[in-house]
N, C-alpha and C positions, 0 to 999 in steps of 0.2 A: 561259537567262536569263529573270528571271521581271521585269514590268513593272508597275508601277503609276502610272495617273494619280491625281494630287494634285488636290486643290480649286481651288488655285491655280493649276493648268493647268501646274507640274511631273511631269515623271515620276522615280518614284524607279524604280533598275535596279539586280537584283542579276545581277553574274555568275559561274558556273558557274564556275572556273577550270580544276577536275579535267576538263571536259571536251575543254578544248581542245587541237587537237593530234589528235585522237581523231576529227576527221569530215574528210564528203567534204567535195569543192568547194565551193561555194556561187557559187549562179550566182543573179548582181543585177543589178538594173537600174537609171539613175538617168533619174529625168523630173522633170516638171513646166512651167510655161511658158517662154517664151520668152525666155534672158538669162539666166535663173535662176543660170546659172553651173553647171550640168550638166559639159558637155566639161571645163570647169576642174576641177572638184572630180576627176573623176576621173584627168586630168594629173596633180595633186598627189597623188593616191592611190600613183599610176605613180612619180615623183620621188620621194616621202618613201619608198616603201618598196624603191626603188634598184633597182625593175624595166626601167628605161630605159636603156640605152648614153650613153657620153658624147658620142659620134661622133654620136648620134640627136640627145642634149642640143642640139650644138652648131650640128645644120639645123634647130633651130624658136627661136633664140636671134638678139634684134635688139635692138639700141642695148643689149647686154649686156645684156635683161631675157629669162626664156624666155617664149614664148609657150603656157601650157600646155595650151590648147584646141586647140594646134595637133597633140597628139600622139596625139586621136581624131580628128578632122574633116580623112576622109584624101581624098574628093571632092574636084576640080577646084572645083567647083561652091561647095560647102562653104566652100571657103579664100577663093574670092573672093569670097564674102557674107557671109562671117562668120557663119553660121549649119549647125548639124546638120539634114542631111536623110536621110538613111539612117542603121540600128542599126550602131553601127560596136562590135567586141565585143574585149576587149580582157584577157589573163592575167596574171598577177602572182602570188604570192605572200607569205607573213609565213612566222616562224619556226615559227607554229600552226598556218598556213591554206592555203588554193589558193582562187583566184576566179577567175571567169569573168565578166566585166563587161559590160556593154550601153550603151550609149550612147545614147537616144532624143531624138527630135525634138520640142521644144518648142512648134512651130506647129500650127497645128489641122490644117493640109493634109494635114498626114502622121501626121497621130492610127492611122494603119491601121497604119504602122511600129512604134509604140509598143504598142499590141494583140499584135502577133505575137512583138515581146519580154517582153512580161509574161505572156504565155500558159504560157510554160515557165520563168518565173524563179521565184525559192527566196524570192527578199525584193525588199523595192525601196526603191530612198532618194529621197523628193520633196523635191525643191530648194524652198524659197520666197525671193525675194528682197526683203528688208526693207526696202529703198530704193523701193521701188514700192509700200508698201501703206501706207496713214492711223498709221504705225505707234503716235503718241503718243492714238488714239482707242481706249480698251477696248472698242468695239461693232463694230469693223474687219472685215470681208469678207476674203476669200481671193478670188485672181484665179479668174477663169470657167476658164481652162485648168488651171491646178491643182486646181479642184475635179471637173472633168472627167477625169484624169488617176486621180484618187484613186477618184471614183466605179467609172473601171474594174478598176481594180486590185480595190476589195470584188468585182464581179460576176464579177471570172476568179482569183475566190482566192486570189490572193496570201496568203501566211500571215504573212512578216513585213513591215511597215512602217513605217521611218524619216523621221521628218518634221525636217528640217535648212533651219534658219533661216541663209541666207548672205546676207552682206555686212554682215553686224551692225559690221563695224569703219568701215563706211562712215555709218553714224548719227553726225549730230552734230547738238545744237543749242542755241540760244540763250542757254537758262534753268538750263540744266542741265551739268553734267561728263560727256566723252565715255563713261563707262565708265556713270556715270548712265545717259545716253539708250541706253545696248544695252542695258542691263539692265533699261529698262522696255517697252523695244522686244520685248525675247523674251518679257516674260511677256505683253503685249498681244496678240503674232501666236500664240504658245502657246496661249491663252484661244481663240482664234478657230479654232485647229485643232482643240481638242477638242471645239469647238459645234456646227462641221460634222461631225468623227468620228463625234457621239453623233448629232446626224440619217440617215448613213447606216449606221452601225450597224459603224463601221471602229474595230479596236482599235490603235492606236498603238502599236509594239512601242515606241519611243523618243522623244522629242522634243530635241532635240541645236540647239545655237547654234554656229555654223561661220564660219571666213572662208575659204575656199576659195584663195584668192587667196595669202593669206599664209600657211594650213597650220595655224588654227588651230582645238583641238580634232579634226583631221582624222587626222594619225597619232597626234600626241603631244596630250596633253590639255594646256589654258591653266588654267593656277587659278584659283580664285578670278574668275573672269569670267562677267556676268552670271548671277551667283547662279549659275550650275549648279558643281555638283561631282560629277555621271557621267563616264562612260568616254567615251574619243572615239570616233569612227563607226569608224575601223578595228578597237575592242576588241568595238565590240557586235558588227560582223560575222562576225568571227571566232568570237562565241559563238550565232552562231543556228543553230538547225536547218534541215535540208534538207525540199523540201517533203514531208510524209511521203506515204504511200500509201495512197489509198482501200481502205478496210478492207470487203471483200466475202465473204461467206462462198462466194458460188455463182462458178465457174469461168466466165468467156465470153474469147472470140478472136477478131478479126477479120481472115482472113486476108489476107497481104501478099502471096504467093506460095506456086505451088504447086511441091515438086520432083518429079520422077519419077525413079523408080532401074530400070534394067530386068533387072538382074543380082540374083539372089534370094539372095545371099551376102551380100549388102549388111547392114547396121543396120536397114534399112528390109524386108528380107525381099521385095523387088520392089514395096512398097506404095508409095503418093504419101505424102509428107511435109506439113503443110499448113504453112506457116511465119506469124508475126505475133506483135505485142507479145499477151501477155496484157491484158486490159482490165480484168477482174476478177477478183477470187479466188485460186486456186490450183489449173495444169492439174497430176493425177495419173491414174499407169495406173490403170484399173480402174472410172475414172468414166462414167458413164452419158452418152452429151451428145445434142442434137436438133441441126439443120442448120438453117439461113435463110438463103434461104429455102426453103422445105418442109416437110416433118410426115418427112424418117427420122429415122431414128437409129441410134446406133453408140456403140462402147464404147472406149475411149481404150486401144490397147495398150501403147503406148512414147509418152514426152516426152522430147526432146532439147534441153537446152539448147542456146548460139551455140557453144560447141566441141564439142556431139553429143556431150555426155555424159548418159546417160540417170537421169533423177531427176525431181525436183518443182520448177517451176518458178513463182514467185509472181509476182504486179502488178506491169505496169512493165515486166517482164525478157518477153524474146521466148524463143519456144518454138517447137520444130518437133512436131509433134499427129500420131501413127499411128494410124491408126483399126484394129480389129478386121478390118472387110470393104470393100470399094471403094466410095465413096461421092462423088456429083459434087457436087462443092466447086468455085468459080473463085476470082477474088482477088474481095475485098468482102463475100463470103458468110461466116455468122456461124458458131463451134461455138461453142454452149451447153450448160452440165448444165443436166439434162433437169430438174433442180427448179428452178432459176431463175426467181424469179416476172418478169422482165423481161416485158414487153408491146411487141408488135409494133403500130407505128401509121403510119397515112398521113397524120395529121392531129396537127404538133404546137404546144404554145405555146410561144416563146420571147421571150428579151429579147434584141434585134438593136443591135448597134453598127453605121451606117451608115459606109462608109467609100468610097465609088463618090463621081464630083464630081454627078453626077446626080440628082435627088432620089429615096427609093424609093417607088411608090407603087402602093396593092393593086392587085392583077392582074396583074401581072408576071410573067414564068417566068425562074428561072434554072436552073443547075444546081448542087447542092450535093452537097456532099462530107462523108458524117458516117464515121468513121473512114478505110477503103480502098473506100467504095461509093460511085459517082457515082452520082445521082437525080435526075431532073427534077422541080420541083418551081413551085408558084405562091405568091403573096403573096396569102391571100385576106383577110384584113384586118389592118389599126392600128389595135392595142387602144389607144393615148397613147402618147405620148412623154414623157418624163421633161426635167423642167425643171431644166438643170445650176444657176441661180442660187437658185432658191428648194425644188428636188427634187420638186415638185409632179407628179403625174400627171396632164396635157391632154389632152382630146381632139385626135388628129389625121387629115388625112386624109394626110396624105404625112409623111418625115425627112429632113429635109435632111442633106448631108454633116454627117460627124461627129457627127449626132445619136446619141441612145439611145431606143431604146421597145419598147414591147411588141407584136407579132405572131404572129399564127396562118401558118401554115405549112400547104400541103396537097402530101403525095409524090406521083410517080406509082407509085411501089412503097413497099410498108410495109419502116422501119427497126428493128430492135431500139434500144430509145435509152430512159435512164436521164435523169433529171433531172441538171443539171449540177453542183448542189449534192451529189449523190452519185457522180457519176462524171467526171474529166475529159475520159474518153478516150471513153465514149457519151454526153458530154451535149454533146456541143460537134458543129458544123457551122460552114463556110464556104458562103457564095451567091458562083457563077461569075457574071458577065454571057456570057450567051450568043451576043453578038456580038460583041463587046471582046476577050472571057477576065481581062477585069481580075477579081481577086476582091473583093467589091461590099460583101459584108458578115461579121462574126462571130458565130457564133449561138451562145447560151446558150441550152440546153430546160430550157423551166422549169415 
């Protein structure tokens, strides 16, 4: 699907038809703040596309209306506050498609919930809720969580982003005719999503008017309302791509496990197998690689794919790595081709999404996790923090929960580690709290 913002803060959307039917899954997530109507929208995702049992229909159904938030928000907790606190994930399919759905928490507190679903989602749909925002003012703001919400999504890559305007059928007023006031409602909150997109540099794959509620625009499209004449959320989904694969010329692995065979009739010829995702590239026999940490090296005799069948295995897909001669390898420890210009450091920048209740503040050691390696590590300064209202860069000396900012990093041992913008799988880390074990923070190396 190719997307274009309009001046007027429309998007025009062509879709691909030929391709649909033709991809994987597609695994999404829905956020934004609180009420937005998140868990509803995806209920009605559930109903309109008849993924739900009647017998299920008929336990979240009261005074004959259904409840449709009731049929992600499956916590104790959840039901009697009427609020998402945990990623609740959820299947379905169309006649084109397969999804794998996410359910994120609207509240700041668990902004850390919503980080770990977006980390590996394909796309993401942010809810905004019309009824909460200056709607009939062209200069309007987007709430502090939404724009937070969105901010993360640019910084852990997300590729597609649908931005869906609900509760538009709940606009009414005065001066004007109901259909009136939604239709100047969308292009005002429209106009405001694209001011903020073009400040943090986010490409809108759609911008789509929805009632969640009533279902519309959501499977089947409504005409002729508020000026849009796009496809509904279910057609764009259905046409998006899955996230593609960092494209590496040089082969790296970090391993997950190591197997030992001790029977030399084996596949493995009595060798250790090193097993773990590819991170980069493409592992083949015959490549040169170096070990980290250390200065060996060794030459790659056999790769086995996950059913040990031996060939070429690319990014993404895990691979079991024979080496030529014995070589001590543990879990954490990196193979590299040997031309790889990757850089080993003890020292790195990143942009840290705080998510501990604790403020973080330099000096501190936790323990981080950058692919399968744990490292001790300290917090030796806060470069700013990023201001989710105005995106300004502050000087700080601490972030409070849920903050964003920029941090230096010092290891006790050097990582092989890629900038995050070039790698998902070497540019990211987690901060452990060392007393707690909560995990504190998400790190983007940047």
């Amino acid at each position: 699907m190719n997307s274009t913002i309009l001046n007027n803060g429309e998007v025009s959307n062509t879709v691909n038809e030929s391709n649909l039917g033709h991809l994987a899954a597609l695994k999404f997530i829905t956020c934004g703040s609180v009420d937005d109507g998140k868990s509803t929208l995806i209920g009605r995702l559930l109903v309109d596309s008849k993924a739900v049992l009647q017998d299920h229909l008929a336990g979240i159904e009261s005074h004959g209306e259904i409840d449709l938030a009731m049929l992600t928000d499956g916590l104790s907790a959840e039901r009697e506050q009427g609020i998402t606190i945990d990623v609740a994930y959820r299947y379905f399919s169309t006649e084109s498609r397969k999804f794998i759905i996410g359910d994120t928490p609207g509240h700041e507190q668990y902004t850390r919930n919503m980080v770990t679903a977006a980390s590996s989602a394909d796309a993401a749909v942010v809810l905004i809720d019309a009824t909460k925002l200056d709607w009939q003012s062209p200069t309007l703001e987007l709430l502090r969580q939404t724009r937070r919400h969105s901010l993360l999504l640019k910084l852990l890559r997300v590729p597609s982003v649908i931005f869906t305007i609900n509760k538009l059928d709940a606009i009414k007023s005065a001066s004007l005719s109901d259909l009136e006031a939604q239709a100047l409602a969308f292009k005002n909150i429209s106009a405001a999503i694209n001011r903020f997109a073009t400040q943090v540099e986010i490409q809108p794959t759609a911008l789509v008017p929805i009632s969640a509620l009533k279902g519309w625009n959501v499977v089947n499209t409504t005409k002729a309302w508020c000026d849009y004449s796009g496809p509904s959320l279910i057609q764009l989904l259905e046409s998006l791509s899955n996230t593609p694969v960092d494209s590496h010329a040089h082969f790296s692995q970090s391993v997950q496990w190591v197997e030992k065979f001790h029977d030399s009739s084996t596949t493995a010829h009595g060798r250790r197998i090193f097993w773990g995702k590819v991170s980069t590239g493409t592992a083949k026999a015959g490549q040169k690689v170096k070990i980290f940490p250390g200065t060996q090296t060794a030459v790659i005799a056999q790769v086995l794919n996950t059913i040990r069948v031996p060939g070429e295995v690319s990014e993404g897909q895990s691979a079991g790595i024979i080496l030529d001669k014995e070589v001590d390898i543990s879990r954490g420890d990196a193979i590299i081709d040997a031309d790889h210009p990757i850089q080993a450091s003890r020292e790195v920048s990143a942009v840290l999404a705080w998510m501990d209740d604790e403020p973080l503040v330099a000096g501190r050691m936790y323990h981080a996790l950058h692919a399968h390696k744990w490292v001790k590590c300290k917090v030796q300064k806060i470069a700013y923090k990023i201001d989710i209202n105005t995106l300004e860069q502050t000087p700080a000396q601490e972030l409070a929960p849920n903050e964003i900012g920029q941090v230096v990093l010092v290891l006790q041992q050097e990582i092989p580690a890629l900038k995050y913008s070039e790698s998902r799988n070497l540019g990211a880390m987690i901060l452990v709290d060392t007393a707690s074990h909560r995990t504190s923070a998400a790190v983007l190396i940047s």
